[in-house]
C-alpha positions as a Markdown table, in Angstrom:
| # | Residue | x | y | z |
|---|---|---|---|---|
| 1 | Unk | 11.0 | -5.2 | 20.0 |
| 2 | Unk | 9.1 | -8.5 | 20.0 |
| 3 | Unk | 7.3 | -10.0 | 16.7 |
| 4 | Unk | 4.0 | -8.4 | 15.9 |
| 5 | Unk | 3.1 | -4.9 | 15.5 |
| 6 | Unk | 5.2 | -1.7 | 16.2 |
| 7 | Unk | 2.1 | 0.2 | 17.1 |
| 8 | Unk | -1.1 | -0.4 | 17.8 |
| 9 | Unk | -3.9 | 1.0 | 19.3 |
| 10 | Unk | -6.7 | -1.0 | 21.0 |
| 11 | Unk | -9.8 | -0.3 | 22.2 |
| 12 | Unk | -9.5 | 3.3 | 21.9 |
| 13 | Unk | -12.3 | 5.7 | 23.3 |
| 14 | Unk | -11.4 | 9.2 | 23.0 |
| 15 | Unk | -14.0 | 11.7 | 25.2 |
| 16 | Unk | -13.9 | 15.6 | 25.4 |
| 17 | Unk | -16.2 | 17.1 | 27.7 |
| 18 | Unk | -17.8 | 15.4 | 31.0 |
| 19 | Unk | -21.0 | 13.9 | 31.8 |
| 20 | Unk | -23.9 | 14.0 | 29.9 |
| 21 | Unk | -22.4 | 16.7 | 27.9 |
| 22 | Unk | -19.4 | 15.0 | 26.9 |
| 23 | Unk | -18.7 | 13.8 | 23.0 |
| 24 | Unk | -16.9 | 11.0 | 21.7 |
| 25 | Unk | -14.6 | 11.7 | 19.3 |
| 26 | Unk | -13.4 | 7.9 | 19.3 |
| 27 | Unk | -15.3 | 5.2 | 20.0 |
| 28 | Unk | -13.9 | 1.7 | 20.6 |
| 29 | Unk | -11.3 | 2.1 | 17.3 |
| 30 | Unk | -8.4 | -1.1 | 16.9 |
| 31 | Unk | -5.9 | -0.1 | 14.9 |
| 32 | Unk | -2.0 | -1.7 | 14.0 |
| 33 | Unk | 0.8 | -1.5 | 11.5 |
| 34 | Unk | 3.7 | -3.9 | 10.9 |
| 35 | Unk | 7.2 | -2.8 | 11.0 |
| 36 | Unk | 7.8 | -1.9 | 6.5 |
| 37 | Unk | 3.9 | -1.5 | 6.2 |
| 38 | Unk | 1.9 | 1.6 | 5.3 |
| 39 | Unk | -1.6 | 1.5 | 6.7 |
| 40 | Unk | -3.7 | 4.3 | 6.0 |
| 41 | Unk | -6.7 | 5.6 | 8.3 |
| 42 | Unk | -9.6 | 7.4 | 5.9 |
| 43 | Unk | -12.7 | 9.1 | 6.4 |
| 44 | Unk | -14.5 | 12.9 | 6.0 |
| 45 | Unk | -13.9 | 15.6 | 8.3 |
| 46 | Unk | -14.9 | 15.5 | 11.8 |
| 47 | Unk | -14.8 | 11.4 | 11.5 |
| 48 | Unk | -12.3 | 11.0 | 14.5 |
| 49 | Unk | -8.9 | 9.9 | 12.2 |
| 50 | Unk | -6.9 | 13.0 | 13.9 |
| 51 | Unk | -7.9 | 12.2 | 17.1 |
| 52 | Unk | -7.1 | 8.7 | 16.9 |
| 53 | Unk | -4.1 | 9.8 | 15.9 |
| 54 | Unk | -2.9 | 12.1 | 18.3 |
| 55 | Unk | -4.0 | 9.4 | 20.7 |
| 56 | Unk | -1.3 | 7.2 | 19.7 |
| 57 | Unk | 1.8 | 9.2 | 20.7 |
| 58 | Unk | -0.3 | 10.3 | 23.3 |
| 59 | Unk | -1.5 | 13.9 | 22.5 |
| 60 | Unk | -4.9 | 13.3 | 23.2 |
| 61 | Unk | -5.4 | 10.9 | 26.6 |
| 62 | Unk | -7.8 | 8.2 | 25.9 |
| 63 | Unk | -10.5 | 7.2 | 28.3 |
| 64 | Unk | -10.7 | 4.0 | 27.7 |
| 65 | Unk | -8.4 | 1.5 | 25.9 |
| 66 | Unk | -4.6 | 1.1 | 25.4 |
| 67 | Unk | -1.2 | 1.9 | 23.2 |
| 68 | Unk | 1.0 | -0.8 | 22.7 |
| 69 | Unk | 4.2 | -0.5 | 21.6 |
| 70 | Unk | 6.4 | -3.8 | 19.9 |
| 71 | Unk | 3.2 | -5.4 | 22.3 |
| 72 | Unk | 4.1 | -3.5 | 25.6 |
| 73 | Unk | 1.4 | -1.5 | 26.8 |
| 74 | Unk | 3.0 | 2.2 | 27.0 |
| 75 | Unk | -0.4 | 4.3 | 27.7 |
| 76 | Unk | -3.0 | 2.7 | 29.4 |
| 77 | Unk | -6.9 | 4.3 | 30.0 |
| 78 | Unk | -7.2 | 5.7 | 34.2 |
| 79 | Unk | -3.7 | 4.8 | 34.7 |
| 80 | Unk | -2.6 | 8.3 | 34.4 |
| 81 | Unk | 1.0 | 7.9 | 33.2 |
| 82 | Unk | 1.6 | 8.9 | 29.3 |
| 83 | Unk | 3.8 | 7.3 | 27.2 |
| 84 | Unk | 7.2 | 6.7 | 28.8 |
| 85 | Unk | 9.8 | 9.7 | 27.8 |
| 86 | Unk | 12.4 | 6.6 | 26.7 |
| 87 | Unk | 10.3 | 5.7 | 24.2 |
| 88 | Unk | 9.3 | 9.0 | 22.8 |
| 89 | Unk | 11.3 | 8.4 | 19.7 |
| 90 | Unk | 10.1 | 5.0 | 18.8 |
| 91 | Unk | 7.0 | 6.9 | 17.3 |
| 92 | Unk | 6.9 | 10.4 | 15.2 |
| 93 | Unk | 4.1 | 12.0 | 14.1 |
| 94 | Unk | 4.2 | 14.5 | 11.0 |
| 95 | Unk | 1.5 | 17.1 | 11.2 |
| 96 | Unk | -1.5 | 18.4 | 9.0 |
| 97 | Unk | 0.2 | 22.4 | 8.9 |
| 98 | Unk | 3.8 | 22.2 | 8.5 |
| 99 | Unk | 4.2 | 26.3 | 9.3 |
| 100 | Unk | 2.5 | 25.5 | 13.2 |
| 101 | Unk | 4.9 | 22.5 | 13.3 |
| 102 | Unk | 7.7 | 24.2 | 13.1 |
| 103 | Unk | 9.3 | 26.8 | 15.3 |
| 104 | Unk | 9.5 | 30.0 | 13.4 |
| 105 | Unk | 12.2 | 31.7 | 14.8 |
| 106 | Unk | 14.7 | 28.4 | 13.7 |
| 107 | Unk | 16.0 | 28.2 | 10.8 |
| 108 | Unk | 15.2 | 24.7 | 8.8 |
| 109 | Unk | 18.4 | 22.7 | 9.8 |
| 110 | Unk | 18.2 | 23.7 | 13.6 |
| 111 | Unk | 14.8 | 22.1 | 13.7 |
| 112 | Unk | 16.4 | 19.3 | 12.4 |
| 113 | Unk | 19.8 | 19.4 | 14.5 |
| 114 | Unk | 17.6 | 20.0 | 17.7 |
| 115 | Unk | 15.8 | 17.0 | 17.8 |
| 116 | Unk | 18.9 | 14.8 | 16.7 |
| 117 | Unk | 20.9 | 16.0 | 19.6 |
| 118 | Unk | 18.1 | 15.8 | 21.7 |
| 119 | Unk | 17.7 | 12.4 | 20.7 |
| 120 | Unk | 21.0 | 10.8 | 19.7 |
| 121 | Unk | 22.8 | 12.8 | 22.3 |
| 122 | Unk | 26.0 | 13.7 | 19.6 |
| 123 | Unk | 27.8 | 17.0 | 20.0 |
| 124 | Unk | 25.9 | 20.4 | 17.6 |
| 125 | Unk | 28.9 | 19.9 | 15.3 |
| 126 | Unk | 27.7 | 16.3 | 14.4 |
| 127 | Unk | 24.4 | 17.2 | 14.6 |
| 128 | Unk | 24.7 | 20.3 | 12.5 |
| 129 | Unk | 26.0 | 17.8 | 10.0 |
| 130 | Unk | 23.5 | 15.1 | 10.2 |
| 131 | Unk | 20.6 | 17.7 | 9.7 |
| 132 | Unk | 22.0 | 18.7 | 6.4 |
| 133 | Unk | 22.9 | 15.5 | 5.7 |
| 134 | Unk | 19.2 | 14.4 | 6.3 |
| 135 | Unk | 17.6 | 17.3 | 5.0 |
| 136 | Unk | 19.7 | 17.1 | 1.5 |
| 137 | Unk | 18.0 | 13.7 | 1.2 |
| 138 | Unk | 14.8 | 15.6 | 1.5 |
| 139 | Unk | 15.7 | 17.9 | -1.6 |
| 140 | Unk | 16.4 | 20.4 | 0.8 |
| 141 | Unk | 19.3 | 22.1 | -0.2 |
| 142 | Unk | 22.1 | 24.2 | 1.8 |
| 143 | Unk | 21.0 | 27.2 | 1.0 |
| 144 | Unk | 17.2 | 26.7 | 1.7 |
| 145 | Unk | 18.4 | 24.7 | 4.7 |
| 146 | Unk | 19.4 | 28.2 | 6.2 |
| 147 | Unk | 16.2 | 29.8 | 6.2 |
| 148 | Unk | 13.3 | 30.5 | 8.4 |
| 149 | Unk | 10.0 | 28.5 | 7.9 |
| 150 | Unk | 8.3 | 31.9 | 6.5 |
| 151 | Unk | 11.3 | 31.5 | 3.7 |
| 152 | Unk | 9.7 | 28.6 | 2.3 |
| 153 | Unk | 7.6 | 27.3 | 0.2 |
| 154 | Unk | 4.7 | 25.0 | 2.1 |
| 155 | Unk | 6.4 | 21.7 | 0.2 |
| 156 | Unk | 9.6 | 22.3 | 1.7 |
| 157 | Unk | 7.9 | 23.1 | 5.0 |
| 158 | Unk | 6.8 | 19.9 | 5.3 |
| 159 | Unk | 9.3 | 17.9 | 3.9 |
| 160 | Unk | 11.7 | 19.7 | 7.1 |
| 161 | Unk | 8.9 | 18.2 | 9.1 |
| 162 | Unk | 9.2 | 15.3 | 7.8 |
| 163 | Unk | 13.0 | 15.1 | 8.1 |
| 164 | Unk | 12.5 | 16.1 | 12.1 |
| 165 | Unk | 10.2 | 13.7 | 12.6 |
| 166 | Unk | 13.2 | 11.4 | 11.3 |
| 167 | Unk | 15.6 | 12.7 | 13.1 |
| 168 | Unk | 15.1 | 10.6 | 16.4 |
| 169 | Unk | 15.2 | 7.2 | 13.8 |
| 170 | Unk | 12.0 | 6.2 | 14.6 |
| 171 | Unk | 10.6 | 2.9 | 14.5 |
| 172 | Unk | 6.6 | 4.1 | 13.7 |
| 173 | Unk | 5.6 | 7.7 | 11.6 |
| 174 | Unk | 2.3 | 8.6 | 12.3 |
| 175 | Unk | 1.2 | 11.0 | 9.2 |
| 176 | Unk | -1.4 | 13.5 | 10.0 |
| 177 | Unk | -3.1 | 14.7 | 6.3 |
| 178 | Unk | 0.6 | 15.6 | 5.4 |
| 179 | Unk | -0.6 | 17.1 | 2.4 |
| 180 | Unk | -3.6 | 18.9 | 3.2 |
| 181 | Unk | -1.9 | 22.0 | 3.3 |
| 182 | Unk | 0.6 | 22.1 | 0.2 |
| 183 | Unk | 0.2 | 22.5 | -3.4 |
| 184 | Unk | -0.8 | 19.7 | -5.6 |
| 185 | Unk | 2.9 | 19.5 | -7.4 |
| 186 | Unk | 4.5 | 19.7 | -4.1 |
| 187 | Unk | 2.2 | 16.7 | -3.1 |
| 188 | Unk | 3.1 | 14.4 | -5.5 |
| 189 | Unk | 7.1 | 15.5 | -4.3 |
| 190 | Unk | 6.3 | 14.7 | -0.7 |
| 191 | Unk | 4.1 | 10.9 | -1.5 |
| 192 | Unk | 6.9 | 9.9 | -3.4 |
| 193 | Unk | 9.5 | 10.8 | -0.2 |
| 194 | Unk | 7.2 | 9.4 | 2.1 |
| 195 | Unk | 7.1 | 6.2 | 0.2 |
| 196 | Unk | 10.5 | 6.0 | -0.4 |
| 197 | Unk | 11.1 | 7.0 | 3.6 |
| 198 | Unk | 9.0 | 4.3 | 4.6 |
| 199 | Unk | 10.6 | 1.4 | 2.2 |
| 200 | Unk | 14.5 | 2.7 | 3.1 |
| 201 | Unk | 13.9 | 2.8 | 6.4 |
| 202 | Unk | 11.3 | -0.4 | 7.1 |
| 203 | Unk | 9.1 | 1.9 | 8.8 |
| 204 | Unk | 5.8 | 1.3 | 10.0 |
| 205 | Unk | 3.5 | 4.1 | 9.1 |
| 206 | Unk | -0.1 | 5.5 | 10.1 |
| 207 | Unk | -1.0 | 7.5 | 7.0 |
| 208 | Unk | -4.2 | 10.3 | 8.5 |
| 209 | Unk | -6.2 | 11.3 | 5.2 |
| 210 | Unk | -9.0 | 12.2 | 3.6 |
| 211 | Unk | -8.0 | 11.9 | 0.4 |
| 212 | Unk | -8.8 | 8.1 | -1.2 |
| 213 | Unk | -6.0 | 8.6 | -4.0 |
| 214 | Unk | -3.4 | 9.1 | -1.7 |
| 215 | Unk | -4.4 | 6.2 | 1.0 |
| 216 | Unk | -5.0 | 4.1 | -2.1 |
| 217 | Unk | -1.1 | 4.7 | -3.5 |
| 218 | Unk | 0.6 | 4.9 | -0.4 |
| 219 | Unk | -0.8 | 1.9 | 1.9 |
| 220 | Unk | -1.3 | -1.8 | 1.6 |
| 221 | Unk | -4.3 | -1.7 | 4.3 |
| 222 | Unk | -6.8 | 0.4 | 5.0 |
| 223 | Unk | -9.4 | 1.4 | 7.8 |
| 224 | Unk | -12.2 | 3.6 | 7.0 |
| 225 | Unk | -13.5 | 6.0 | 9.9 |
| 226 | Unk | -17.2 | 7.1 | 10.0 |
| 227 | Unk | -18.5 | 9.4 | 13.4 |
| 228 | Unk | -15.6 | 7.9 | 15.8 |
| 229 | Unk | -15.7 | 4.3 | 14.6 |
| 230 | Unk | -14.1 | 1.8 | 12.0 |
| 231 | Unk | -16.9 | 0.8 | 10.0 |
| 232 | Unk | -14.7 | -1.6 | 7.9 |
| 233 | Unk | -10.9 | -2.4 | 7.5 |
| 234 | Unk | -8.9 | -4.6 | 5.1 |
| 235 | Unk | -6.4 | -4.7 | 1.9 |
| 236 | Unk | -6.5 | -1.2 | 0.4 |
| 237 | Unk | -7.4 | -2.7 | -2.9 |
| 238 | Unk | -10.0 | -5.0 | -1.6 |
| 239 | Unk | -11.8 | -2.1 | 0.5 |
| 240 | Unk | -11.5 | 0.2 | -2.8 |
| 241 | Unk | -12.7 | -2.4 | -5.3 |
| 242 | Unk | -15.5 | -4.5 | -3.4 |
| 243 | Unk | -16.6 | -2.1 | -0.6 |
| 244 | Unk | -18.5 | -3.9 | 2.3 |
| 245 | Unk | -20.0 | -0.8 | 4.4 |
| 246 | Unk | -22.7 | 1.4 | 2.7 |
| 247 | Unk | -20.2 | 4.3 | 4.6 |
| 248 | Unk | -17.2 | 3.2 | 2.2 |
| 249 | Unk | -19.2 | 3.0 | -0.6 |
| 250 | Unk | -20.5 | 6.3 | -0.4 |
| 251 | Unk | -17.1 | 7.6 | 0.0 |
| 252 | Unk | -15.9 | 6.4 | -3.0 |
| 253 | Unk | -18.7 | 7.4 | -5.1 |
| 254 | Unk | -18.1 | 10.3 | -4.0 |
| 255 | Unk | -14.7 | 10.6 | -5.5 |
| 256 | Unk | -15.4 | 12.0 | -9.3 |
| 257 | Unk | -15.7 | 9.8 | -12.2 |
| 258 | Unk | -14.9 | 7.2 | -9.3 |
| 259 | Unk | -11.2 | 7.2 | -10.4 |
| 260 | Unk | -10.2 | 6.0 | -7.4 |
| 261 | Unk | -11.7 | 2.7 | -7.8 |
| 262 | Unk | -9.1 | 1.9 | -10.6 |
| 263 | Unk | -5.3 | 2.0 | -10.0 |
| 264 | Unk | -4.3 | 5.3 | -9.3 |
| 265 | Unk | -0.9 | 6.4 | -11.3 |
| 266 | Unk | 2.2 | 7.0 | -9.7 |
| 267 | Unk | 2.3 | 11.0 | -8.9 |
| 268 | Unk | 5.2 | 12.3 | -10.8 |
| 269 | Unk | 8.4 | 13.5 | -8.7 |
C-alpha cells in the first residue's frame, strides 16, 4: 500500500432509475480515511450516507466517479468491472441489521470460521480455532459462540458481525449505523469494541450514522451529508463546536439540550 489514504472515494455519483425519471442518491461526494483514523459520515435519513457507503466496497455501482484503494483505482464509473475479488478483504463493511447479516442457519463461530478460511486459506480445524479465538475477544463466549443468530441477543449479533467482518484482517471497516438496531446498553458495549478494534488494529474506518453523539466519540473527522451531497467536512470537534453550513447547524440543534455540542462522556462498557 502506498502513503496516503486506504480508502477513498472520489467524485461519487450514485443514480437509480434512468432518464428523466432517475434520482440521485449521491451526488458528486469525496470522501477518505487514513490508515488508524475514524472518520465518521452524518446526516438524517434518506441523506445518501448508506448509499455512499455501499458504494465503496462496491454494493451499489456508481455512475460517475471512482474507488481508490491505498491510491489505485479498484472501481471506476462506465468501466464495468467491480472491485477486483483480490482485494475483497482489504475493505469490510459491518451492517445496519446484524440478524440480515448473518446467515441464520450458522451458528455464530461458523460465520466467523467461514470467512477466515475463505480468506486466509487455513484448514476448518485452524479456523474453527481462530473464530473462537476472535469472537472471545468480542465477549463472545464458547457457549454463546455455539448458537444460532435467533439465540442471541441483538448486541451479540452484531458484535459476531463485527468479528466476520474481521476475519479477512482488513485494512478499511466500513460501519453502516452499527447501532441502529441494538439496545442502548448494548451500544455503549459495541462503541467501546469498535474503538478499541480500530486503535489495536490501525484500522481505517468509515463510521455510517445518524446519531451526532456517537460520530462525535468515535471519529476525529467528520462529513456531514444533506439530499446526496457533503455540505461541509472537517475535525469532528471543529464541525460540532463552530458549524459552517446552516444544514449542520440545524442538525445539531436539533439534538436536545444540544448536548452534543459539549464533550460527550465515554459510554460505559
Amino acid at each position: 500500500m502506498t502513503p496516503g489514504p486506504i480508502i477513498e472515494a472520489r467524485d461519487i455519483t450514485v443514480r437509480f432509475g434512468h432518464g428523466a425519471q432517475a434520482l440521485e442518491a449521491v451526488r458528486h461526494a469525496s470522501v477518505f480515511v487514513n490508515a488508524n483514523e475514524a472518520v465518521g459520515v452524518v446526516g438524517e435519513s434518506g441523506s445518501g450516507k448508506t448509499t455512499l457507503a455501499r458504494a465503496i466496497v462496491d454494493l451499489v455501482r456508481p455512475a460517475e466517479g471512482q474507488i481508490l484503494l491505498g491510491g489505485v483505482p479498484v472501481v471506476r464509473a462506465g468501466s464495468g468491472k467491480g472491485f477486483p475479488r483480490a482485494d475483497r478483504w482489504k475493505v469490510q463493511m459491518v451492517f445496519q441489521d446484524p440478524y440480515s447479516s448473518l446467515n441464520p442457519r450458522q451458528r455464530a463461530w461458523e460465520s466467523v470460521a467461514e470467512a477466515i478460511q475463505v480468506w486466509q486459506r487455513v484448514p476448518a480445524r485452524e479456523a474453527r480455532a481462530q473464530a473462537l479465538g476472535l469472537l472471545r475477544s468480542m465477549g463472545i463466549t464458547e457457549d454463546q459462540a455455539g448458537r444460532f443468530p435467533r439465540a442471541l441477543s441483538g448486541g451479540q449479533r452484531q458484535r459476531v458481525s463485527v468479528a466476520r467482518a474481521l476475519a479477512p484482517r482488513p485494512l478499511a471497516l466500513i460501519a453502516d449505523e452499527p447501532t441502529s438496531a441494538i439496545d442502548q446498553s448494548a451500544q455503549a458495549h459495541l462503541l467501546n469494541l469498535l474503538r478499541r478494534i480500530q486503535h489495536e488494529r490501525g484500522l481505517a474506518v468509515l463510521f455510517i450514522s445518524h446519531d451526532l453523539g456517537v460520530i462525535r466519540y468515535l471519529t476525529s473527522r467528520v462529513y456531514v451529508m444533506k439530499a446526496g451531497e457533503i455540505v461541509e467536512s472537517g475535525p469532528t470537534e471543529r464541525v460540532f463546536t463552530q458549524p459552517d453550513h446552516p444544514y449542520t447547524k440545524l442538525l445539531l440543534d436539533s439534538v436536545p439540550g444540544r448536548r452534543v455540542v459539549r464533550r460527550a462522556a465515554a459510554p460505559v462498557s
